[in-house]
C-alpha positions in Angstrom: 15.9 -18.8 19.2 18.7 -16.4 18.4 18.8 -14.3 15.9 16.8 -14.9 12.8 16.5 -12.4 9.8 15.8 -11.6 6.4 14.8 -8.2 4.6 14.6 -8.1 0.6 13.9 -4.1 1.6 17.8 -4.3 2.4 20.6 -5.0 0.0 22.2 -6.8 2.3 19.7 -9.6 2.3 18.2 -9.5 -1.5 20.3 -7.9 -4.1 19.1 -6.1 -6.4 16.0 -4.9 -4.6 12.8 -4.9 -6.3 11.2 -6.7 -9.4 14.0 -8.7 -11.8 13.6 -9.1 -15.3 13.4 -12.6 -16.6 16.6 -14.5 -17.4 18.4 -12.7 -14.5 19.9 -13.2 -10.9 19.3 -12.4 -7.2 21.2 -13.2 -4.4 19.6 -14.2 -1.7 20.9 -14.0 2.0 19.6 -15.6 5.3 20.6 -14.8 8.8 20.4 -17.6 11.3 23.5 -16.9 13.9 23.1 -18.0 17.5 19.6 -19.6 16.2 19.9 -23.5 16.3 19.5 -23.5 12.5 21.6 -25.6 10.9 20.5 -25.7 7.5 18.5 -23.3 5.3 16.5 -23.8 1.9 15.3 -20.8 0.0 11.8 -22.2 -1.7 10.8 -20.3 -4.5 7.5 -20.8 -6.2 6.8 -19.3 -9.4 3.3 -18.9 -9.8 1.7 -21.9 -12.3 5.3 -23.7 -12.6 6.8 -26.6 -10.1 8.7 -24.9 -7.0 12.0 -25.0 -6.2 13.7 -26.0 -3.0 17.5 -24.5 -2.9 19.7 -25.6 -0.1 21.3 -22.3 0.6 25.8 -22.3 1.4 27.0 -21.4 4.7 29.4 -18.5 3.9 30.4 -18.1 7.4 29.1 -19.6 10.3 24.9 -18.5 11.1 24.8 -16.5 7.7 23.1 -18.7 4.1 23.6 -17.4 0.9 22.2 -18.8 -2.3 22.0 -16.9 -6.3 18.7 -18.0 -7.8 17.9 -17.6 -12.1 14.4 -16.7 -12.6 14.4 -18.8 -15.8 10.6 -19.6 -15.7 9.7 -16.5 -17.4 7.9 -13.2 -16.6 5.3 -13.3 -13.7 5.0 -13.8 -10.2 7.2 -15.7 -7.8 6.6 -16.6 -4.4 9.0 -17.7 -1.6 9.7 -18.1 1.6 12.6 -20.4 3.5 12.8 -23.4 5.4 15.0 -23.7 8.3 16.1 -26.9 9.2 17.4 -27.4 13.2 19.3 -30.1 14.4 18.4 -30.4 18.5 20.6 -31.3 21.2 19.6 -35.1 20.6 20.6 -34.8 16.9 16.9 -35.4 15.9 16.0 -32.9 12.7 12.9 -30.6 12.8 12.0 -27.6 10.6 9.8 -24.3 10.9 9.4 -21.6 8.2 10.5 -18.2 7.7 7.9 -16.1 5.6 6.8 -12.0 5.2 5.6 -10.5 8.2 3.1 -9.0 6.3 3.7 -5.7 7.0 7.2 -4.1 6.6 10.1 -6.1 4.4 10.7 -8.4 7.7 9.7 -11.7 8.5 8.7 -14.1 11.1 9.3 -17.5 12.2 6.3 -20.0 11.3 6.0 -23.5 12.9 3.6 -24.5 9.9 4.0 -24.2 6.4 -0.3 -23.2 6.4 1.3 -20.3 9.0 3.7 -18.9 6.8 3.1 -16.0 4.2 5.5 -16.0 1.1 7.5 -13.4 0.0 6.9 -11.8 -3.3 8.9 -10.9 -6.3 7.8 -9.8 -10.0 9.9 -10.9 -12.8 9.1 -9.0 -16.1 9.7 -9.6 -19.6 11.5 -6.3 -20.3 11.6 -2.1 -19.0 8.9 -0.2 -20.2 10.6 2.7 -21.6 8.4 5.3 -22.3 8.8 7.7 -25.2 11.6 10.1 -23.9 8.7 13.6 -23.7 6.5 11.4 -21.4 9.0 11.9 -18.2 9.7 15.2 -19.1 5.1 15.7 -19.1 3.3 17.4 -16.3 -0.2 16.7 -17.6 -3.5 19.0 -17.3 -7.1 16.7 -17.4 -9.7 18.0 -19.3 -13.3 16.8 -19.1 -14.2 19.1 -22.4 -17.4 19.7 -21.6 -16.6 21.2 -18.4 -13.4 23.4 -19.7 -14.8 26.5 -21.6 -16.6 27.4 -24.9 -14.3 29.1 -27.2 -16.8 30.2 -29.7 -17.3 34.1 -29.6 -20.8 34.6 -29.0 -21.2 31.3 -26.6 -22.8 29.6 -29.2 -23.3 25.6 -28.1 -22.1 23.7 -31.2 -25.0 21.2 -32.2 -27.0 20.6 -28.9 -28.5 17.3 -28.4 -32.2 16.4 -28.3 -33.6 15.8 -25.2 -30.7 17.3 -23.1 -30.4 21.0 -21.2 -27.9 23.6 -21.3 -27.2 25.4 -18.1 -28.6 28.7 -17.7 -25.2 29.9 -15.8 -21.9 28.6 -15.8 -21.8 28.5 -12.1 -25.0 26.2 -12.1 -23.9 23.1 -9.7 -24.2 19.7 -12.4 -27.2 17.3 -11.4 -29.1 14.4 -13.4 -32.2 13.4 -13.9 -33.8 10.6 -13.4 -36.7 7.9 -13.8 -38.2 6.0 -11.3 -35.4 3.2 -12.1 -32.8 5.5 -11.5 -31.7 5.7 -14.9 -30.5 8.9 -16.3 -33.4 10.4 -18.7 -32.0 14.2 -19.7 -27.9 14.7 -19.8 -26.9 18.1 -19.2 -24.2 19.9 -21.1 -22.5 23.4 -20.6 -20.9 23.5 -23.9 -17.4 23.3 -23.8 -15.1 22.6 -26.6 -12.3 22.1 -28.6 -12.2 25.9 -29.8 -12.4 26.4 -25.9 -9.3 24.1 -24.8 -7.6 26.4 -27.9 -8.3 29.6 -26.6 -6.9 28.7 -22.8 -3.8 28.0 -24.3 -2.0 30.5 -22.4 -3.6 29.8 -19.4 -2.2 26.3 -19.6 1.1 27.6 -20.6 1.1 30.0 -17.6 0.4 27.2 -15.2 3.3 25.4 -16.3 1.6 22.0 -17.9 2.8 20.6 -21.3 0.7 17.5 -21.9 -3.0 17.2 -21.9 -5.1 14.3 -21.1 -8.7 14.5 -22.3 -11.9 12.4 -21.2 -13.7 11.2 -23.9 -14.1 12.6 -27.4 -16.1 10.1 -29.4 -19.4 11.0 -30.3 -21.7 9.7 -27.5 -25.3 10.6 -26.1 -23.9 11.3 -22.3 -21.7 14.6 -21.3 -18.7 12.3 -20.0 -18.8 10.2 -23.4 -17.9 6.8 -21.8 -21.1 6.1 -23.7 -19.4 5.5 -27.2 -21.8 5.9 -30.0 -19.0 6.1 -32.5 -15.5 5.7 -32.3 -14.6 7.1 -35.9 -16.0 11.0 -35.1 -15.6 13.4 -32.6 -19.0 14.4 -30.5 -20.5 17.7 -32.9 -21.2 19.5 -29.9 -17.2 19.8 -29.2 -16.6 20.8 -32.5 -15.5 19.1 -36.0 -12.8 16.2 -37.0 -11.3 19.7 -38.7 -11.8 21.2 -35.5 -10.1 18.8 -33.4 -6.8 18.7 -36.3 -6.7 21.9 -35.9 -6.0 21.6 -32.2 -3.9 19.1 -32.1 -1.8 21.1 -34.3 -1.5 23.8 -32.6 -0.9 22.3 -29.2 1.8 20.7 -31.0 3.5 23.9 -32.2 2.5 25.1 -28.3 5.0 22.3 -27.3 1.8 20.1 -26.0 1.4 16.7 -25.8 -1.9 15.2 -26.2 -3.5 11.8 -24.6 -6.9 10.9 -25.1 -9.3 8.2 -23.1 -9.9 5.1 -24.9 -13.2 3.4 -24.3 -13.0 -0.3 -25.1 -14.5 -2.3 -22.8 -18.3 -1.1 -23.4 -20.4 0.9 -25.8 -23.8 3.0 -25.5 -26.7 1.4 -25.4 -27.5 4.6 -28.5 -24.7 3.4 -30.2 -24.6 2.6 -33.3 -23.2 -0.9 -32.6 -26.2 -1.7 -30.7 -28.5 1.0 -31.6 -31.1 0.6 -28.9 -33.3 3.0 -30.4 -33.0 2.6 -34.1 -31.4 6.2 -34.2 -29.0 5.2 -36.8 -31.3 4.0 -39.2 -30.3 2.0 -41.9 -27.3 0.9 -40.1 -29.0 -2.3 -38.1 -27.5 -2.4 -34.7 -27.2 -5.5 -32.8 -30.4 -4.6 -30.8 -32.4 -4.8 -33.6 -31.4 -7.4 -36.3 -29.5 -10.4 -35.1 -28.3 -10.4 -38.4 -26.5 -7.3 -37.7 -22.8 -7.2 -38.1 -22.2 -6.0 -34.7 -24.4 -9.1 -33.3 -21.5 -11.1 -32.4 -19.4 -8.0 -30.5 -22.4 -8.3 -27.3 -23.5 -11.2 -25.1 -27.4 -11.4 -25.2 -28.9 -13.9 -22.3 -32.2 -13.2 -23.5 -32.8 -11.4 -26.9 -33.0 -8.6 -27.4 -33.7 -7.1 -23.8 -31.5 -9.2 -21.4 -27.2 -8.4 -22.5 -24.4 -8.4 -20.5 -23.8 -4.9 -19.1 -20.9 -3.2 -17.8 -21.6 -3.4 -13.8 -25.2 -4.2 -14.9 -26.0 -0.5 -16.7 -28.5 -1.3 -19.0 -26.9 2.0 -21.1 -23.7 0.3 -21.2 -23.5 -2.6 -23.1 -20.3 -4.6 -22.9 -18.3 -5.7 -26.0 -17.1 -9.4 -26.1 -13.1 -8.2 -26.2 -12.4 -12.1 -27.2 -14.2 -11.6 -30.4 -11.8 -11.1 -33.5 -13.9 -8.7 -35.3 -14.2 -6.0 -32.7 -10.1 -6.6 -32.2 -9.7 -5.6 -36.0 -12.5 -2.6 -35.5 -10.6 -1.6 -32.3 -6.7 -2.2 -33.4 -6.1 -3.6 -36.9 -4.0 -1.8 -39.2 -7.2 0.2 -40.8 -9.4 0.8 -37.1 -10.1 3.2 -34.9 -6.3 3.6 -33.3 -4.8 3.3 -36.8 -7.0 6.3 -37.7 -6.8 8.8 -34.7 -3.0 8.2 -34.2 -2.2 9.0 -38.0 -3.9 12.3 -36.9 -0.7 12.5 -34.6 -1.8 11.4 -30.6 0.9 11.3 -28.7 -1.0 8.4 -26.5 -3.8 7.0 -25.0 -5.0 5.7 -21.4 -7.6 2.8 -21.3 -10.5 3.1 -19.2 -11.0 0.0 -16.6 -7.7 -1.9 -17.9 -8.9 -4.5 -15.5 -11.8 -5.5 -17.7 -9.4 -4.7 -20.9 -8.4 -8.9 -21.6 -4.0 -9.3 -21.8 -4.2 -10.0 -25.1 -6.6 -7.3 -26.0 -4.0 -4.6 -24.5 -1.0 -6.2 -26.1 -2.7 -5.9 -29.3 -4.0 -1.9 -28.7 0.3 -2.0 -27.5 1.0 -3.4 -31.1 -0.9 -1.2 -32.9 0.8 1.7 -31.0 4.6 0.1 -31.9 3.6 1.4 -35.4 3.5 4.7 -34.1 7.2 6.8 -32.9 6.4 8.6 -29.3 3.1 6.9 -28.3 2.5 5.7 -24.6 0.0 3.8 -23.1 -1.2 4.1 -20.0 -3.8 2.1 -17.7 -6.5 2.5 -15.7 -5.6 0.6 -12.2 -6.7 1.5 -8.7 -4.5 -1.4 -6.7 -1.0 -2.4 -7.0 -1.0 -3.9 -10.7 1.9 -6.1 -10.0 -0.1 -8.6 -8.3 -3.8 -7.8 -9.3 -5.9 -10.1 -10.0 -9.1 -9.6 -12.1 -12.4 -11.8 -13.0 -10.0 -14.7 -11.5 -6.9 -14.0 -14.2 -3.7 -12.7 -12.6 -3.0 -9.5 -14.9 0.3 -9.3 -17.1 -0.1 -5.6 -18.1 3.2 -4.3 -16.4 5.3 -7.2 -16.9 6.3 -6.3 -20.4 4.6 -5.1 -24.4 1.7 -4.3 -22.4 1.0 -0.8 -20.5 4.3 1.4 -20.0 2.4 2.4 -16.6 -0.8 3.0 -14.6 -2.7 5.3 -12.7 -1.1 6.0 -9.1 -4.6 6.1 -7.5 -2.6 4.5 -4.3 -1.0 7.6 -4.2 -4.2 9.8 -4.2 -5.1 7.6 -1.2 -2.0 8.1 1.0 -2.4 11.7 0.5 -5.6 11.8 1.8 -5.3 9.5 4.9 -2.1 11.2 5.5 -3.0 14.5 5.5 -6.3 13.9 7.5 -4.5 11.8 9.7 -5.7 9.0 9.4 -2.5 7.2 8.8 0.7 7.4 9.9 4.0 8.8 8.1 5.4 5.3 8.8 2.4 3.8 6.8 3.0 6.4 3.6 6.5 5.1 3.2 5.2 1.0 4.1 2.8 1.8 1.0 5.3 3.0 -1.6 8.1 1.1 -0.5 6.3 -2.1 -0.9 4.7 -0.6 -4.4 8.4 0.3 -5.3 9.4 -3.1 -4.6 6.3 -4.5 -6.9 6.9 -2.7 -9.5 9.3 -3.0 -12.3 11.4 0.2 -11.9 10.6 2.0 -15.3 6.9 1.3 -14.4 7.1 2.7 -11.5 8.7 5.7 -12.5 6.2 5.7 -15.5 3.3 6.0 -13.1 0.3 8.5 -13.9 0.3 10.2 -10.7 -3.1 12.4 -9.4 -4.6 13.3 -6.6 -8.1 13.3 -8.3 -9.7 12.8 -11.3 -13.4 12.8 -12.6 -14.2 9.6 -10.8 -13.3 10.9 -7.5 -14.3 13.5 -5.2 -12.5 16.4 -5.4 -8.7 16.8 -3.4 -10.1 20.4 -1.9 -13.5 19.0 -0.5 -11.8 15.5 0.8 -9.4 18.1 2.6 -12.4 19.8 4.3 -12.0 22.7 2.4 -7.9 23.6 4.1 -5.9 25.3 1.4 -2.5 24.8 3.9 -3.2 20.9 3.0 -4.1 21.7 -0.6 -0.6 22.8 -0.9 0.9 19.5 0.8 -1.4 17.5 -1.3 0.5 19.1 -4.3 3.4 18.8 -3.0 3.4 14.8 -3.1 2.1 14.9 -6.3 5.4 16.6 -7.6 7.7 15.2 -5.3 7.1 11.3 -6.1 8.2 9.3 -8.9 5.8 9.0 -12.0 4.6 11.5 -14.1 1.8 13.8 -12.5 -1.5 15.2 -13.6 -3.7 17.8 -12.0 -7.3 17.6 -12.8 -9.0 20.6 -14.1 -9.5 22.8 -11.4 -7.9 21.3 -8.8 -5.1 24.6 -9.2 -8.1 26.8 -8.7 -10.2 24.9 -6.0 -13.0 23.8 -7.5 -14.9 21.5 -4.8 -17.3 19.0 -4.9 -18.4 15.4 -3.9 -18.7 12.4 -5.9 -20.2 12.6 -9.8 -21.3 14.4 -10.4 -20.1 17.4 -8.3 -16.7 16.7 -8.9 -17.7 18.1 -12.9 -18.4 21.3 -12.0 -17.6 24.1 -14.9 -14.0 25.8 -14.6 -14.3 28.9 -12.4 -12.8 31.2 -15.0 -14.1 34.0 -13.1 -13.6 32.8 -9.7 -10.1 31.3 -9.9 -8.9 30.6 -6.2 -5.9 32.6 -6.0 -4.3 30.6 -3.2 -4.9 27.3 -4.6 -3.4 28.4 -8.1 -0.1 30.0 -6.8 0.9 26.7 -4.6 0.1 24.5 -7.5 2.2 26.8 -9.5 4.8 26.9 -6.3 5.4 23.1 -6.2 4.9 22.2 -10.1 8.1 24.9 -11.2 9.8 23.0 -8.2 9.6 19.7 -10.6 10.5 22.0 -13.3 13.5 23.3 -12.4 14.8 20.4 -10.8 16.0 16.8 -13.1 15.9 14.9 -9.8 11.8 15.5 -9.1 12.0 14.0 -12.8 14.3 11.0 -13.1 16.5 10.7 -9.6 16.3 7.7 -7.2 13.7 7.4 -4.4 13.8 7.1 -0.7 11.3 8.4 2.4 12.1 9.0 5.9 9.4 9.0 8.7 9.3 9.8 12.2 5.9 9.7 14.5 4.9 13.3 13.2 6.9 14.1 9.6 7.1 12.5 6.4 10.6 13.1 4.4 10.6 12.9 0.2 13.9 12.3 -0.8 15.1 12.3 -4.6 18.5 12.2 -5.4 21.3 10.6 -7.8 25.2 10.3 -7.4 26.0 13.2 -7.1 23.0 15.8 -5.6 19.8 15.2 -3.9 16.7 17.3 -3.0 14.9 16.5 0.4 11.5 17.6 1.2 9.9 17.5 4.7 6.3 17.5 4.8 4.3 18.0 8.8 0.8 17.0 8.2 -0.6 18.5 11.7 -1.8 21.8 13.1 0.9 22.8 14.8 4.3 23.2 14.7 6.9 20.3 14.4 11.0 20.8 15.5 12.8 18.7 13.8 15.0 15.7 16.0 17.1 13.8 13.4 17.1 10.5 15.6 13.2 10.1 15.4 13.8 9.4 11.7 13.7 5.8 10.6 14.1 4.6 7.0 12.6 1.5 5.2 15.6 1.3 2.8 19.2 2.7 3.1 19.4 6.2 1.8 22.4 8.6 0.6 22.5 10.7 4.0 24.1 9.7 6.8 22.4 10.6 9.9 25.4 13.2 10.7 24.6 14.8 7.4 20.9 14.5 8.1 21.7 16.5 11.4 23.7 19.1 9.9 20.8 19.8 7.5 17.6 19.6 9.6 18.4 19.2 12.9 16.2 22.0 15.1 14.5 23.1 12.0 10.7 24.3 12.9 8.4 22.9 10.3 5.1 24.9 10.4 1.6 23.3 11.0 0.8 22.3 7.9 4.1 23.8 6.3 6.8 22.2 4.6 11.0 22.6 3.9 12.9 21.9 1.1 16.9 21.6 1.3 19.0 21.0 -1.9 22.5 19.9 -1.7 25.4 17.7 -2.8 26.4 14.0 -2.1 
């Protein structure tokens, strides 16, 4: 049939690549030389608005080429082409040209039911962050699990029916009833005086911005259990307490985002108040009078509720209802009063569950606010995600300035355990790249683990050479990364709750610590880890990180195996066009021996 082509990975073909911003234009090109096609129509399909069928011009002879206004307004559009052939008998028939469904090429479709569209995300405007958040490399902190600054090891106001560990090196369990529900939390007592006194180990590390779990008063250790979103848990100190460290972290040059809790409460709470701990103040559990009645969905009172994934000791909060919006972000609620205290931000657990409206309000509140970002919880690619049936809006403009890069944690992963292919790393992330609004995408909260995953050392089987690769990505890609506590100083363990064991301040893994350190002053030291454009190269066995801007670049080249790789420029393939030509690329790398498990770096000009 000749040769038929499109690419929106390639200039050439789509231009500008990647998301638009409503109001704007793309030109679109379509090869069809030495095809039979005589005519072309570009039909683009913006999601809940009539399509539109563009007969595209014939330039020059084989090749269409159409401009198209994405005047519809933020949100998905979908498209693919029609190619219209004229036979030998001058009778008229037409396939379809759609995605391939794997790289940015295509494929020829005799039915329209046969032919996948083509995506592209128009937003309402760039998410720019506050100008500190690029510059963050952030530290997570589950406080419990950090360290207890007070001087005797004193456990600030221990909750009833709980146990303390006996040794800091005591592996985290639960226990449990017969239902399987959690009857005795277990604490180890860290703090805010703790996160204070580690300071300098933070500052030796290299980080700048923390992000803390929970802080909310709450029965549980992790605190996603609020009980009360105006006071800090007692047993990690005092509102004073927690001023006082914000303060200082402040004057330490620190940035501070905390975990915001919105789409459920504790069943001890006391907005529900299960158990009448909170006296006076009626709960919705037990009065239906109660002023916090409305904020929960009871299918039979008062013992059958809607529940966040069905635990009974999370109730959900209806995020519709106009009282709990006021409680959660009206000028004088819980936002209003922890950013006066001078947060510098806040992530919101399961954004997916977190209504549109619900986020652009928390985003509103924050407006109020100089220097706050707000970041999301997402596990997918949030460009097209679609949750409880509702396509989500929250990187399309006043919404989230970014989400967390799980993806990322996953590539690393299969790609350094082989279970995916170089080529497949740079599929992922340039088809996430090409999702994503640009500023979202360089406003991504990378990680490589957090406190609902297992822990980067243990999914690496324990290898330390892979450790460092696995850091390495994290401080090589776009977005703005954060290293869970203990990661730096190879804590292990499996799912929760293994992956919360206590910091090993006496047993700090040296090896693990000085290749975090190695690869986070690399990001340090270099503006284009922070800021620069984007590109990766691949060949069967090597994956290239490439990070550059008009005038310099930095190139990293990463071998995931055992043994030893020598570098042959001409088994590199790109996705996109990059900077280097492949005589410069040969000059630079060509018969370079990349350890097993080893890594080279090359800095340069244009």
């Amino acid at each position: 049939m000749g040769n038929i082509y499109y690419n929106p990975w390639d200039e050439a073909y789509k231009s500008p690549f990647g998301a638009i911003q409503e109001g704007e234009s793309v030109r679109f090109s379509f090869q069809g030389e030495d095809s039979g096609v005589d005519r072309v129509y570009l039909v683009m399909i913006p999601e809940g608005h009539e399509p539109y069928r563009v007969k595209m011009e014939a330039k020059v002879p084989g090749y269409f080429q159409t401009e198209f206004t994405f005047k519809d307004g933020k949100g998905l559009y979908f498209y693919h082409f029609e190619l219209e052939y004229l036979s030998a008998n001058h009778q008229r028939f037409v396939r379809f040209y759609g995605w391939s469904g794997n790289n940015g090429h295509g494929k020829v479709a005799d039915h329209l039911v046969d032919c996948m569209n083509y995506q592209v995300t128009c937003f309402q405007k760039a998410e720019t962050p506050p100008a500190w958040y690029r510059e963050a490399i952030f530290y997570q902190i589950f406080p419990d699990r950090f360290y207890n600054g007070n001087a005797n090891g004193q456990v600030n106001s221990p909750k009833p029916n709980t146990f303390l560990y006996g040794n800091y090196a005591d592996e985290p369990m639960y226990i449990k009833d017969g239902q399987g529900e959690i009857v005795r939390w277990d604490f180890y007592g860290g703090n805010f005086s703790g996160i204070k006194a580690k300071v300098p180990y933070l500052k030796e590390l290299g980080v700048n911005a923390l992000y803390l779990n929970p802080i909310f008063e709450a029965r549980s250790n992790h605190r996603y259990d609020t009980a009360d979103y105006l006071k800090v848990d007692p047993i990690l100190g005092t509102e004073a307490e927690f001023k006082d460290l914000l303060d200082y972290l402040h004057e330490e040059g620190f940035r501070v985002v905390l975990d915001g809790v919105f789409s459920h409460v504790g069943r001890h709470s006391r907005y529900f108040n299960y158990d009448g701990a909170y006296g006076a103040e009626v709960g919705a559990y037990q009065n239906i009078k109660s002023p916090y009645f409305s904020w929960f969905t009871f299918l039979n009172y008062p013992n059958e509720y809607r529940s966040w994934w069905g635990v009974k000791d999370l109730p959900e909060v209806d995020k519709d209802n106009e009282d709990f919006q006021r409680f959660i972000y009206g000028p004088m609620g819980v936002l209003s009063k922890w950013n006066q205290l001078g947060l510098d931000g806040w992530r919101l657990d399961v954004a997916d569950e977190l209504p549109d409206p619900f986020i652009a309000g928390i985003r509103e509140n924050l407006e109020r606010f100089s220097d706050k970002v707000l970041l999301g919880e997402v596990w997918e690619d949030a460009s097209n995600k679609v949750a409880y049936g509702v396509r989500r809006q929250y990187i399309l403009g006043n919404h989230l300035h970014g989400v967390m890069n799980y993806p990322l944690r996953s590539a690393t992963i299969d790609f350094l355990m082989e279970n995916c292919t170089p080529e497949e790393v740079a599929l992922t992330f340039t088809r996430l790249q090409e999702n994503y609004p640009r500023e979202v995408f360089y406003n991504s909260f990378n990680n490589i683990g957090t406190h609902d995953t297992e822990r980067i050392l243990s999914q690496l089987e324990g290898n330390h050479q892979k450790l460092s690769l696995a850091f390495a990505l994290l401080f090589l890609f776009p977005g703005v990364p954060c290293i869970y506590y203990g990661d730096e100083a190879g804590l292990t363990g499996g799912k929760d709750p293994d992956n919360r064991k206590f910091f090993p301040w006496d047993s700090i893994d040296e090896t693990c610590y000085q290749e975090c350190r190695k690869w986070l002053s690399l990001r340090k030291q270099n503006e284009l880890l922070q800021s620069g454009e984007f590109g990766l190269l691949y060949s069967e066995r090597l994956l290239g990180v490439l990070r550059y801007d008009q005038a310099r670049f930095i190139l990293t080249i990463l071998n995931p195996l055992e043994v030893e790789v020598i570098v042959a420029v001409n088994n590199f393939a790109t996705f996109r066009k990059l900077p280097l030509s492949s005589e410069r690329l040969e000059e630079l790398l060509e018969g370079k021996r990349i350890a097993g498990y080893g890594s080279f770096v090359v800095e340069g000009s244009l």
